[in-house]
N, C-alpha and C positions, 0 to 999 in steps of 0.2 A: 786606615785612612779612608775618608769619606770619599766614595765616588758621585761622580758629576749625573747629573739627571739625564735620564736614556735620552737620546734624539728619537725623531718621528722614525726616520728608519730602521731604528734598533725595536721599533717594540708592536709596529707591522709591515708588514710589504704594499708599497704602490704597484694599485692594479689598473690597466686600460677602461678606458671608460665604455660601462655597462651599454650592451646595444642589440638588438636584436632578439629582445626577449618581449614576449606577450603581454600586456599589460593585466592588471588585475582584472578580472569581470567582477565587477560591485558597481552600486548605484544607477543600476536600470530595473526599467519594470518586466517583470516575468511575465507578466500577463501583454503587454503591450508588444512585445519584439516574437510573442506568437502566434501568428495567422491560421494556424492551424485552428489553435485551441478557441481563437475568437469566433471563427465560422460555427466550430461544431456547438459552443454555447449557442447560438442564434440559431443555431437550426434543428438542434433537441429541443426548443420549447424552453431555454433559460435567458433569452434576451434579459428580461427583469433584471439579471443579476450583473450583467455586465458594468455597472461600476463598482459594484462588489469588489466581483473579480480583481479591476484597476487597481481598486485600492489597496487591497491587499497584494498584489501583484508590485504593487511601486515597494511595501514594505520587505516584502521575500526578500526585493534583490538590491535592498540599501547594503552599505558596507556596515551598518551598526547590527544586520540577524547575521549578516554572515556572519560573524564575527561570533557571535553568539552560537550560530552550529560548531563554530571551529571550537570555541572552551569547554559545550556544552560534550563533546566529544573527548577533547582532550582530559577533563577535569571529570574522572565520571564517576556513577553514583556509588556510595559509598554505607556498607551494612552499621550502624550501631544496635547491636542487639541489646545492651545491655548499660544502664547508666554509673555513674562513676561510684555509686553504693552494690552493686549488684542487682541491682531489679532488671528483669529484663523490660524493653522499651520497643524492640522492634523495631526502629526507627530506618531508615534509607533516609540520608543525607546529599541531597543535591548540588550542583555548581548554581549559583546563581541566576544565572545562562539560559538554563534550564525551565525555572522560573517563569523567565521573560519572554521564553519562547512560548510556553505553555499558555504564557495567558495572551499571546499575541492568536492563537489560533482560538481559545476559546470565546475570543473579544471578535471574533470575525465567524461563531457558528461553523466552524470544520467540522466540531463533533455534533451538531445539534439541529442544522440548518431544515433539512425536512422535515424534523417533527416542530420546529418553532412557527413555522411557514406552510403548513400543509394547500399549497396549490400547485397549478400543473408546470411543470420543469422545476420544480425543488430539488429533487433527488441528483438532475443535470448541475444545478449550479452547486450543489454541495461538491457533487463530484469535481468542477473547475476549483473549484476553492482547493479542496484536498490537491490535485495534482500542481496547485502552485503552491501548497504549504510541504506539499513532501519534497522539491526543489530546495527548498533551503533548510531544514534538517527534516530525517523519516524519523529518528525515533521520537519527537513529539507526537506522532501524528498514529504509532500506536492505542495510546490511550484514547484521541480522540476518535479511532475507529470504533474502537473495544465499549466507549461510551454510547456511541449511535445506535451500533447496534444491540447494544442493551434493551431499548426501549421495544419494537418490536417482541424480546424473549417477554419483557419484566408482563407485559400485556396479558400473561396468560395468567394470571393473579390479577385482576382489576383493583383489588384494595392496595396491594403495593405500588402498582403501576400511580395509581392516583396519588401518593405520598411520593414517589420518587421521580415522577417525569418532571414535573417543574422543577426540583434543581436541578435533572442533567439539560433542559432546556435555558436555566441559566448564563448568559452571555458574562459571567462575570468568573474567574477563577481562584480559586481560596485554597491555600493549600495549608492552613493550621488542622489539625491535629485535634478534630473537636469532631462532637456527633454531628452528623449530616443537617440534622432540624435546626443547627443554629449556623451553617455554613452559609454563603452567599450562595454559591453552586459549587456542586456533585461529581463526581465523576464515578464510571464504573468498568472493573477490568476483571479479569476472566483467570479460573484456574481450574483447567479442567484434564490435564492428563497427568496420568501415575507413571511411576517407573517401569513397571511391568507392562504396560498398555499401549501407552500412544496415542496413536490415531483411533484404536481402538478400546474407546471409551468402555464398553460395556464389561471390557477388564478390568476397571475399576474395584477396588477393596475396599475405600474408603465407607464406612459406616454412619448412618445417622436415625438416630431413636428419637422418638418424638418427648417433648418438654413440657407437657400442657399446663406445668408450674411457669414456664414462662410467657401463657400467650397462647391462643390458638395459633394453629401454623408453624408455631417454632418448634424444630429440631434443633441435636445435641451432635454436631460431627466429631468422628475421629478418623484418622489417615492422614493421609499424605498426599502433597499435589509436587510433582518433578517439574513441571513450570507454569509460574504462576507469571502475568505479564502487570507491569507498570504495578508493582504493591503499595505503593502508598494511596491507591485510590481509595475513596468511602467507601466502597463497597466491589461483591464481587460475586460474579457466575460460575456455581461450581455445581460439581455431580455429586450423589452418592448412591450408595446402597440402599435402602429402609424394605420392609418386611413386603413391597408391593412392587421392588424392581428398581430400577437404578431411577434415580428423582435430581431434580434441580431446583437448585435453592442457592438464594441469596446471603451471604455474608457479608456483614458490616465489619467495616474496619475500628468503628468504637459505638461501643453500645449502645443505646438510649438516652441511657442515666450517666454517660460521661466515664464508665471505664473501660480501658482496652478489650477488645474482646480476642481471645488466647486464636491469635491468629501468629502464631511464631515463623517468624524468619528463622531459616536453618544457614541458607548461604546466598551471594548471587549469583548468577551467572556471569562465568568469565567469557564471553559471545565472540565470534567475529568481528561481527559488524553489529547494527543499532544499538551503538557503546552507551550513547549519552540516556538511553533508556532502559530505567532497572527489569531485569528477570529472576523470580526467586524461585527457590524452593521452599515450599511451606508447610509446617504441622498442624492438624487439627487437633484440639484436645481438649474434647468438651466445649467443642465451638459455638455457640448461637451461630443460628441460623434459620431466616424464615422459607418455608417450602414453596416453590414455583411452579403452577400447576400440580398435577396430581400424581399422586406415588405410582410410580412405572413410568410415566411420560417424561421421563426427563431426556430422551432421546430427541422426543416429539418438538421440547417444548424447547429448547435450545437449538433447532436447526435453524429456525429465523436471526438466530443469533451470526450463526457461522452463512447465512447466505449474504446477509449483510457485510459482512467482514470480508467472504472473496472479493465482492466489489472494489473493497477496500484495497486489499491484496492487491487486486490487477494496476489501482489506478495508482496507488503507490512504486510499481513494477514500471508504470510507464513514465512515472516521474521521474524515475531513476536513468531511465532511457533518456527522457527528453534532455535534461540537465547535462549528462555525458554526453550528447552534441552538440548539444551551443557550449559546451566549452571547447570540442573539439573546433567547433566551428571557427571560435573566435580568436583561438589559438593561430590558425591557420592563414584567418584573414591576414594577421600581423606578424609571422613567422617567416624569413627569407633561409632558402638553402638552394645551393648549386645554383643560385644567377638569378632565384624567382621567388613570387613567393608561393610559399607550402598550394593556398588558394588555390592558385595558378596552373598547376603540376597536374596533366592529367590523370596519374595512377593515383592521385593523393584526389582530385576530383569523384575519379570514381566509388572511393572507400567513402568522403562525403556526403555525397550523395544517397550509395545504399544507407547509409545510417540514417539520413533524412527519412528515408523514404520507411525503414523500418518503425522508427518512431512517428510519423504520421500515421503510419497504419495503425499502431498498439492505441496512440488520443483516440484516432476516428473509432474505434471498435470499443473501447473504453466510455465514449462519450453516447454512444449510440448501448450501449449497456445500461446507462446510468436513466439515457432515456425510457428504457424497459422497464426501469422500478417506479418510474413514474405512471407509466400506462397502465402498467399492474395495481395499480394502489385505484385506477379511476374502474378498470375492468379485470376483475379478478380469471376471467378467462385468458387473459396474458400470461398468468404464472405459472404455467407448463413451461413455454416456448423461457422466458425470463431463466429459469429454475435453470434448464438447460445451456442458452448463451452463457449464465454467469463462470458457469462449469468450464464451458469450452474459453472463455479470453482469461481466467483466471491461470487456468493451465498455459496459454500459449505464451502471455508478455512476461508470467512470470520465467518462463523457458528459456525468453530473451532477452533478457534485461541483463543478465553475465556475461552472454554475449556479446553486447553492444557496447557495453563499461569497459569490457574487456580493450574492444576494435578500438574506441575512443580514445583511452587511456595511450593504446600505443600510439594513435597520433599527434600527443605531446609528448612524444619519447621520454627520455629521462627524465622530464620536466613532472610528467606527469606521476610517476613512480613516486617521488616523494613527498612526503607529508605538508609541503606547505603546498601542494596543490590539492583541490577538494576533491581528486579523481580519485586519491584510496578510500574516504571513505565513502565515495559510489561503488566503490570497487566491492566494497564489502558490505555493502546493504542490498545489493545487487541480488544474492541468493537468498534470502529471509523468505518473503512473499511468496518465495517456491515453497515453501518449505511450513508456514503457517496457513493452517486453517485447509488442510490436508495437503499432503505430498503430492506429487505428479501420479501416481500410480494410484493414490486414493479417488484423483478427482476425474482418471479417467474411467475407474470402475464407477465410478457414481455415474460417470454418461454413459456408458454400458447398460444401466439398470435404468436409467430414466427412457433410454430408446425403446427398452423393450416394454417397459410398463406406461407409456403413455406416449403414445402415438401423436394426440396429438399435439406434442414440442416437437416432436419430427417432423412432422406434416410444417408445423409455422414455419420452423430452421429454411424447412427445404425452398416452403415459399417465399422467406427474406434472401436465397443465394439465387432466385428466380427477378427478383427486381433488375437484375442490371446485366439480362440477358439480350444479344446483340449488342453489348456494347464492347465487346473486349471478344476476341476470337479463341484467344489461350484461356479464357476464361469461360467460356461457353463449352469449353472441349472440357474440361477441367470438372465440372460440377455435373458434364453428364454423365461422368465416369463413376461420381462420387456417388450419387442419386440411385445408380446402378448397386453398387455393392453396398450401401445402408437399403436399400430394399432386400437382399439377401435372406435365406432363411434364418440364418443364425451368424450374431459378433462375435469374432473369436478375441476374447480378451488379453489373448498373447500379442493380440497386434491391435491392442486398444489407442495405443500412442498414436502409431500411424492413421486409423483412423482420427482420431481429435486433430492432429494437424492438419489434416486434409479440410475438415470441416472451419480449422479456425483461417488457414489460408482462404478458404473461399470466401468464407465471411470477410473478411479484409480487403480483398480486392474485388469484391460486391459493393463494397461500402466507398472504397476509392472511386471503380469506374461511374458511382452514383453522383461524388459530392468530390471528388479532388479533381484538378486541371489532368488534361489530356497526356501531359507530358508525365506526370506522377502515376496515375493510374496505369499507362501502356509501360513505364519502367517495371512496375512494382510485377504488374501480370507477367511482363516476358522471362523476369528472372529470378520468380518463386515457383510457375506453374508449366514452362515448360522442360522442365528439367535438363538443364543446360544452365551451371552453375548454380548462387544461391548459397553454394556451402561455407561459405568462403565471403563475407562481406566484401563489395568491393572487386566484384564478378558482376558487373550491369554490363548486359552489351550494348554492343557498338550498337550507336545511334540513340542511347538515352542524351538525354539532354543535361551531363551534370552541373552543369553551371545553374540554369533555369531552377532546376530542384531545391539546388542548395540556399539559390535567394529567396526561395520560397520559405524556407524552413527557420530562417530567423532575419529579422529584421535588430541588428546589431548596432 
């Protein structure tokens, strides 16, 4: 016997009407609801760029990129090694998403903006750009790092540099599968550690014999790279061996004459976080490849590569920060519990607040970083002191950016835990930046080594944590303690850590009591430098102003 068609209540349950939950953050401008990030452009020397900024800033925070981080993550890239005859193909298969993301930041100069523009605050506005394209996804914003700072390394070969700046200078993105010379624009991404190695490159095994059948310059690699970042770009910075010491050279992703060049995909990385962005592993085998600078310099010649990239590192770190407060923020504004709202609550003020104030610190120090590569570029006597800060804010926001994702996340409670809020994956892009373009441990021996071999980045450090003396009392105590024990005969590199954070807190609330309101700079100094909480977000003492703070930090 036929039964009768279910009713409504046989086939769901009536639920009370939905109330008290946070509305989506989509369709606002990332650049416009942050006062931070608008001053420090105006006051590194990037006014110019301030509708830049806007305008990309209105894009970041439409509901149609978000949406695009959300598949570009969820949908993520995918190896075809091999086509449905057997040939191998090498191929990494994208989401769409992905795509659209890509050519949104290549269409706005993330990767390209100082060398397309070389005048004074370029390097400031790129940096704005970057910290509102890494807000709405980071793993794009890999390749455009990996690209920027390409140009810089490719320099030390003047013949390649001249064939390859103009496409990675390119504002247009092309992602076909054709040689570089018939592309619109280029990109270029990096493969430079072994299994054996790591960080420590000059462990390298990978070999390469020179080819004079194909070309002056070109070498034949063989080895192995354990990761290789963003592979489908045209090309790529990798190390090897040759008869003169470990060398850097260029590998294209397809030859000249239009066929593959044996650059094999082995597998990709299965990662935490920067999902939406491929990592491989890769074979060489009988690779083309043109040589970059001179055989043994490949240490030399690829360090401009990785100094450019901290920068990258840090402002990515702080984007990761900023974004996990104005959600926290916004969350809060509109969230009622026990009688009030979340806003309202002073222990939920306080957590607030510090995170305001932590991520104001990580822009301001970021922003005034980004200003250094500018100064450096007009007086090369800056790039001691540069060399140095990159090293110290590199190390510290990336320190705290797990941190703050962390504190954030839990103030959308359960809310935030799950997937359809963008806090996992801040949560999980959170530790990357630590972790590329050297470790916490790498980057504090490398300021160990710069203190001691060149004085004067010390000397400048000492005199940028000297500008905004008398202005802050815990601050003034604080850097003559510091000034005290970096004069020392000898850094003990067992307590390299603690050193660098002393240095990056100084730096931070030098830069606050210089350029932030009264009420931000005396929170930030009373409860990082007199040790009396700090550990703990959400430990300001009595008499911060957290209300004052918080409207400061977003304009929602």
């Amino acid at each position: 016997m036929a039964s009768s068609a279910p009713s409504k209540t046989d086939t769901q349950s009536e639920t009370h009407i939905v109330e008290n939950q946070s509305p989506v953050l989509e369709d606002y401008n990332v650049f416009e609801s942050d006062p931070v990030l608008f001053d420090a452009l105006l006051r590194e020397g990037g006014a110019w760029g301030a509708d830049r900024a806007r305008t990309l800033g209105g894009r970041v925070g439409s509901a149609e990129v978000l949406q695009c981080a959300r598949d570009a993550n969820r949908h993520t890239p995918e190896l075809c090694s091999h086509d449905r005859a057997g040939n191998r193909i090498d191929w990494v298969d994208y989401h769409p998403a992905w795509h659209h993301l890509m050519a949104l930041a290549v269409e706005h100069g993330v990767h390209a903006l100082p060398w397309r523009y070389p005048q004074p605050g370029a390097h400031v506005v790129k940096a704005a750009l970057a910290y509102l394209m890494n807000q709405g996804e980071n793993g794009v914003c890999c390749p455009m790092a990996m690209s920027f700072a390409a140009v810089p390394a490719l320099r030390a070969e003047p013949v390649l540099s001249a064939e390859w700046e103009p496409r990675l200078l390119s504002l247009c993105y092309d992602a076909r599968f054709i040689p570089a010379s018939e592309k619109r624009g280029a990109l270029i991404g990096m493969a430079m550690t072994e299994k054996q190695g790591g960080s420590d490159v000059r462990a390298n095994t990978t070999q390469a014999v020179r080819a004079p059948e194909d070309g002056e310059g070109v070498y034949r690699l063989t080895g192995h790279k354990w990761f290789c970042s963003a592979p489908m770009s045209d090309a790529f910075l990798t190390l090897a061996q040759t008869d003169g010491g470990l060398t850097c050279f260029l590998v294209p992703r397809v030859l000249p004459d239009g066929t593959p060049n044996r650059f094999l995909l082995q597998r990709l990385k299965d990662k935490l976080g920067n999902r939406s962005n491929a990592s491989a592993e890769v074979e060489y085998s009988d690779t083309f490849a043109w040589r970059v600078g001179g055989e043994g310099d490949g240490v030399r010649t690829i360090i401009p590569m990785v100094h450019h990239t901290r920068l990258d590192a840090a402002i990515s770190a702080a984007a990761v920060m900023r974004q996990a407060v104005v959600q926290a923020l916004h969350h809060a504004a509109h969230r009622t519990a026990f009688g009030a709202r979340l806003a309202d609550q002073p222990l939920m003020q306080n957590v607030l607040a510090d995170l305001a104030l932590e991520s104001e610190a990580a822009a301001t120090m970021a922003m005034r970083l980004a200003r250094g590569f500018d100064d450096a570029t007009a007086d090369p006597a800056q790039e001691p002191f540069v060399r140095l800060a990159t090293a110290v804010t590199k190390f510290w926001i990336c320190k705290r950016a797990p941190v703050v994702a962390a504190e954030a996340m839990e103030c959308l409670g359960g809310n935030g835990y799950v997937e359809d809020s963008p806090m996992p994956r801040l949560y999980r892009e959170a530790p990357v930046n630590g972790i590329w373009e050297g470790s916490g441990n790498v980057i504090c021996l490398d300021i160990l080594r710069t203190l001691a071999r060149e004085p004067q980045a010390l000397a400048a450090m000492v005199d940028e944590l000297r500008a905004a003396k008398g202005g802050n009392a815990h601050l003034d105590t604080y850097v003559a303690a510091l000034e005290k024990d970096l004069n020392s005969a000898a850094l003990d590199a067992g307590q390299a850590r603690t050193l660098v954070e002393r240095l990056a807190l100084s730096w931070q609330a030098t830069l606050l009591v210089q350029h932030a309101p009264g009420l931000v700079a005396d929170a930030f100094c009373a409860s990082r430098l007199d040790g009396v909480g700090g550990r703990t977000l959400g430990t300001l003492p009595g008499g911060a102003d957290s209300m004052a703070i918080t409207d400061r930090a977003w304009r929602g």
